[in-house]
C-alpha positions as CSV (number, residue, x, y, z in Angstrom):
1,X,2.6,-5.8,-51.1
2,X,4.0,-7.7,-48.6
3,X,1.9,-11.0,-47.8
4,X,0.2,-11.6,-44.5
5,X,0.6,-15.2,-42.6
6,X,-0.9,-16.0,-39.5
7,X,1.7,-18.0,-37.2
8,X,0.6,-20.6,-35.1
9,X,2.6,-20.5,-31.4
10,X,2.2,-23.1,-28.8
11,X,4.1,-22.9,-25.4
12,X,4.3,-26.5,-23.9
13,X,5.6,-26.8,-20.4
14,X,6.3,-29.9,-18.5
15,X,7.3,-30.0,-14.8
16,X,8.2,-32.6,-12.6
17,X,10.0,-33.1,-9.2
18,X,13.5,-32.2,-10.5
19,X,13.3,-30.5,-13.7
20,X,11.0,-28.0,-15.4
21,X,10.9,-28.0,-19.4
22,X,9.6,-25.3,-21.2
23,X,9.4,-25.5,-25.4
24,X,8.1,-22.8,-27.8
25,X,6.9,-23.9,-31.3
26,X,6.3,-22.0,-34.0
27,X,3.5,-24.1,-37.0
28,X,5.1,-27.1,-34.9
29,X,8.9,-26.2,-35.3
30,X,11.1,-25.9,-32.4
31,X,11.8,-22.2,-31.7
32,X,13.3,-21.9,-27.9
33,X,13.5,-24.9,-25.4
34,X,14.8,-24.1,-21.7
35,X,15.2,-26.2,-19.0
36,X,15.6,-25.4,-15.6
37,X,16.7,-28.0,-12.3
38,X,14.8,-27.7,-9.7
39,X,17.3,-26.6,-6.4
40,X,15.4,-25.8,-3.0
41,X,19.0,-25.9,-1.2
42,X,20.1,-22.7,-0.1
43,X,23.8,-21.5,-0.5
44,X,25.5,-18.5,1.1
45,X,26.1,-16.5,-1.9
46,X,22.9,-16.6,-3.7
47,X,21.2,-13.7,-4.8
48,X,17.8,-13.3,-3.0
49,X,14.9,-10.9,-3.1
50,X,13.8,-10.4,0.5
51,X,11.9,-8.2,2.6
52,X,13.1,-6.9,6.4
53,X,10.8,-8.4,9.1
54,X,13.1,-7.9,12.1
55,X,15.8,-5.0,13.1
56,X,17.9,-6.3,15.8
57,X,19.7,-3.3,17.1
58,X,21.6,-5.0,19.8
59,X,22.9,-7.4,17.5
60,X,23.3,-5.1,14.9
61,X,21.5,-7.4,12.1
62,X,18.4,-7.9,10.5
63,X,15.8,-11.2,10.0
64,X,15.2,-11.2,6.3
65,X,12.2,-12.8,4.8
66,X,13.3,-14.6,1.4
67,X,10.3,-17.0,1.3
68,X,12.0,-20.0,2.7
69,X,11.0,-21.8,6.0
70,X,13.4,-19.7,8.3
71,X,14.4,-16.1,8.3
72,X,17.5,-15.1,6.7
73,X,20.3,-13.5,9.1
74,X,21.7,-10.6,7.9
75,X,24.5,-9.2,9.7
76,X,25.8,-5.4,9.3
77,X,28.9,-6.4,8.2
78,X,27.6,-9.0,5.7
79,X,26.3,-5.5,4.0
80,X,29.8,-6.0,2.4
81,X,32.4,-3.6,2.8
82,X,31.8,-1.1,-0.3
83,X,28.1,-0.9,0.3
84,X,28.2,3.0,0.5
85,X,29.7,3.0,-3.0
86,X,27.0,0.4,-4.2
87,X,24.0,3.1,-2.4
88,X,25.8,5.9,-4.0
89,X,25.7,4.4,-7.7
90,X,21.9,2.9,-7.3
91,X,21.3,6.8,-6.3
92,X,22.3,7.7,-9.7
93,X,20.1,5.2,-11.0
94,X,17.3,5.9,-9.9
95,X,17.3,9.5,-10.6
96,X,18.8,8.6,-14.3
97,X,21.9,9.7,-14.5
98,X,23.7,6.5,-15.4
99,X,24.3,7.2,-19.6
100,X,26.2,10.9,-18.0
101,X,28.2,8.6,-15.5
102,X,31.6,8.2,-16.2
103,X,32.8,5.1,-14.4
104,X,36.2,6.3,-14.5
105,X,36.5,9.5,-12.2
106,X,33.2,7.7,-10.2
107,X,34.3,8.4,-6.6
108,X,34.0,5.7,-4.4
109,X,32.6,6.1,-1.0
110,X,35.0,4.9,2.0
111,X,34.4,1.0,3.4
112,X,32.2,0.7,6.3
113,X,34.0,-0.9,9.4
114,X,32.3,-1.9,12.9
115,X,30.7,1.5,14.3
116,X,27.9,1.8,11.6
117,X,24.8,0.6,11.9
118,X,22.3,-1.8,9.8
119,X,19.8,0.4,10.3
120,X,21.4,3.4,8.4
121,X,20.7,1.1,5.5
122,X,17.6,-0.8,5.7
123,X,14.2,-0.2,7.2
124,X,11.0,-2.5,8.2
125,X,7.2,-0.7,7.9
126,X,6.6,1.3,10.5
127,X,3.3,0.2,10.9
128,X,3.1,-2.5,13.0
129,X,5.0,-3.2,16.7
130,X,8.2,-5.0,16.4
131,X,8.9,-8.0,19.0
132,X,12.9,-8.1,19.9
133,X,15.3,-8.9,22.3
134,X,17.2,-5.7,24.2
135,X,20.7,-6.1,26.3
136,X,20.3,-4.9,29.4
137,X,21.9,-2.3,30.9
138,X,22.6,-2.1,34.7
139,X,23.9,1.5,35.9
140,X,24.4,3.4,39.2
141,X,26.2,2.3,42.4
142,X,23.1,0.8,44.8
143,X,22.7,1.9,48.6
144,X,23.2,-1.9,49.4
145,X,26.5,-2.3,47.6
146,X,27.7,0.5,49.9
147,X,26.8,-1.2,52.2
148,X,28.7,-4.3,51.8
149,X,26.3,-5.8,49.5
150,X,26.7,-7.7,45.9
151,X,25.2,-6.9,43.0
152,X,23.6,-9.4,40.9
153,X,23.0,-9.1,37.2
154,X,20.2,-12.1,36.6
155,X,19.3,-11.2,33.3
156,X,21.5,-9.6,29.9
157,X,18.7,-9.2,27.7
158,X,15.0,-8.8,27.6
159,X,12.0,-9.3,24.9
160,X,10.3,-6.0,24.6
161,X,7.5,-4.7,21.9
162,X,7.7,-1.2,20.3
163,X,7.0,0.6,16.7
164,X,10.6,0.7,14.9
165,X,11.3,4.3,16.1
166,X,10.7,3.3,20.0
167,X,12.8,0.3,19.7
168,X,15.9,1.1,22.2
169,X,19.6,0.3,21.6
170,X,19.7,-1.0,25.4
171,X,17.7,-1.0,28.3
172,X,19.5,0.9,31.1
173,X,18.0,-0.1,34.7
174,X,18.9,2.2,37.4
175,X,20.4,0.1,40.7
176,X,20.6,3.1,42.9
177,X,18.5,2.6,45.9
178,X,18.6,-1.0,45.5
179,X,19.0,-2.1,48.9
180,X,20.5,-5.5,50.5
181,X,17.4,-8.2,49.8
182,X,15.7,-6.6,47.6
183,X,15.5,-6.9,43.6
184,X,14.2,-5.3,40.6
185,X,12.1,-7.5,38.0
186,X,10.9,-6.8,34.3
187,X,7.8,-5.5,35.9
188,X,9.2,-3.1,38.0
189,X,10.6,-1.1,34.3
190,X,8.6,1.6,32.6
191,X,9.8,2.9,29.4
192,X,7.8,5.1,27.3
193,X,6.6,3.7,23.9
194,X,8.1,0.7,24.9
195,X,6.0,-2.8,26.4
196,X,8.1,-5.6,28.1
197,X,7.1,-8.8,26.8
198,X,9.3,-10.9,29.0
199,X,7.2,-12.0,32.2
200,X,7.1,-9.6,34.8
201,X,8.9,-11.9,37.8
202,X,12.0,-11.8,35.6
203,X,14.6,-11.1,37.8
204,X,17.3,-8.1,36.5
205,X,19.3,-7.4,39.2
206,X,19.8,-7.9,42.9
207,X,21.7,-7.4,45.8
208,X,22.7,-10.0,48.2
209,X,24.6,-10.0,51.6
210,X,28.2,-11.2,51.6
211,X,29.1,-13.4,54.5
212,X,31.0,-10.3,55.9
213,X,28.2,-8.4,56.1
214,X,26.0,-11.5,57.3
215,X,28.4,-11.6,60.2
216,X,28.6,-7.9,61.3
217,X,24.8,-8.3,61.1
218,X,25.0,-11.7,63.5
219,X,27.6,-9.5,65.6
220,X,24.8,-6.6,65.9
221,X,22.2,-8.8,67.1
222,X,24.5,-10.3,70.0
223,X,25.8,-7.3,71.0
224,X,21.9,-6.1,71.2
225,X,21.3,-8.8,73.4
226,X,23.8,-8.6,76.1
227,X,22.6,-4.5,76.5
């Protein structure tokens, strides 16, 4: 019969402002001792587990939170190139298939280039609003450009609040029967599902009067007069 022993483990760990040591002993002989520096600085490259706070579809990128004091940027394209292969293989996986998987006649999936999207790939919760900035969008020909008019684009982008679903690529603003004078601002939008954060006097657009038109209208006036 084999004999029993009792062994006596202690883990002693010691940490101080640059280093952490950590020593296992086994009946007070050294059995593993690791140490590890201690390295706040962040380095592009570095391999971080994250979570997506912020979907900027404009921009086509992502705020990631990896626990530091600022956000982490991810752009689409930082995704890196073979990203649908990567999804592909992690689909196998998951479901088990890896030990059947010959790497060999693995297909790869084609490189992404410029007209995907980040949002193909990653998600935030869906419950809670989402705060963003939205380019804006200025369409139609306006009754006071005809006119002689210009048309003044004040403002590119806007802050707006939405669930993930509602959150628009762009917001279009329709100019159409803007008239010489007058102007729209961030109150004057309505989308559904969709709250503008940005102050309601913001000025989008506007239409001004060119000196030409400034002078036919002077021209108007005197002719009025002399009838």
């Amino acid at each position: 019969m084999d004999e029993i022993t009792n062994t006596n483990k202690e883990l002693i760990i010691s940490a101080d402002v640059s280093e952490v040591n950590i020593v296992l002993l086994e009946d007070k002989q050294l059995v593993e001792f690791h140490k590890e520096q201690k390295n706040n600085n962040i380095a592009v490259g570095d391999v971080y587990l994250g979570r997506v706070k912020k979907i900027l579809p404009g921009l086509n990128s992502a705020f990631i939170d990896i626990g530091s004091r600022k956000d982490a940027f991810l752009h689409y394209l930082d995704l890196g190139p073979q990203i649908l292969s990567l999804k592909k293989f992690t689909k196998f996986a998951e479901d088990g298939n890896t030990a059947q998987l010959n790497m060999e006649s693995f297909e790869l999936e084609k490189d992404i280039d410029k007209s995907g999207k980040i949002s193909d790939f990653i998600a935030v919760g869906e419950e809670k609003p989402i705060t963003i900035e939205v380019p804006v969008l200025v369409t139609g020909h306006s009754e006071g450009v005809k006119m002689g008019g210009k048309l003044l684009v004040s403002s590119r982008k806007l802050r707006v609040s939405a669930m993930m679903n509602n959150l628009p690529d762009v917001l279009e603003v329709d100019s159409t029967h803007l008239m010489i004078g007058k102007q729209i601002v961030a109150g004057d939008l309505n989308y559904e599902g969709v709250t503008i954060v940005s102050p309601k006097a913001t000025i989008i657009c506007s239409v001004r009067p060119t000196r030409a038109t400034q002078q036919a209208k002077m021209e108007q006036q005197q002719t009025g007069k002399k009838k």
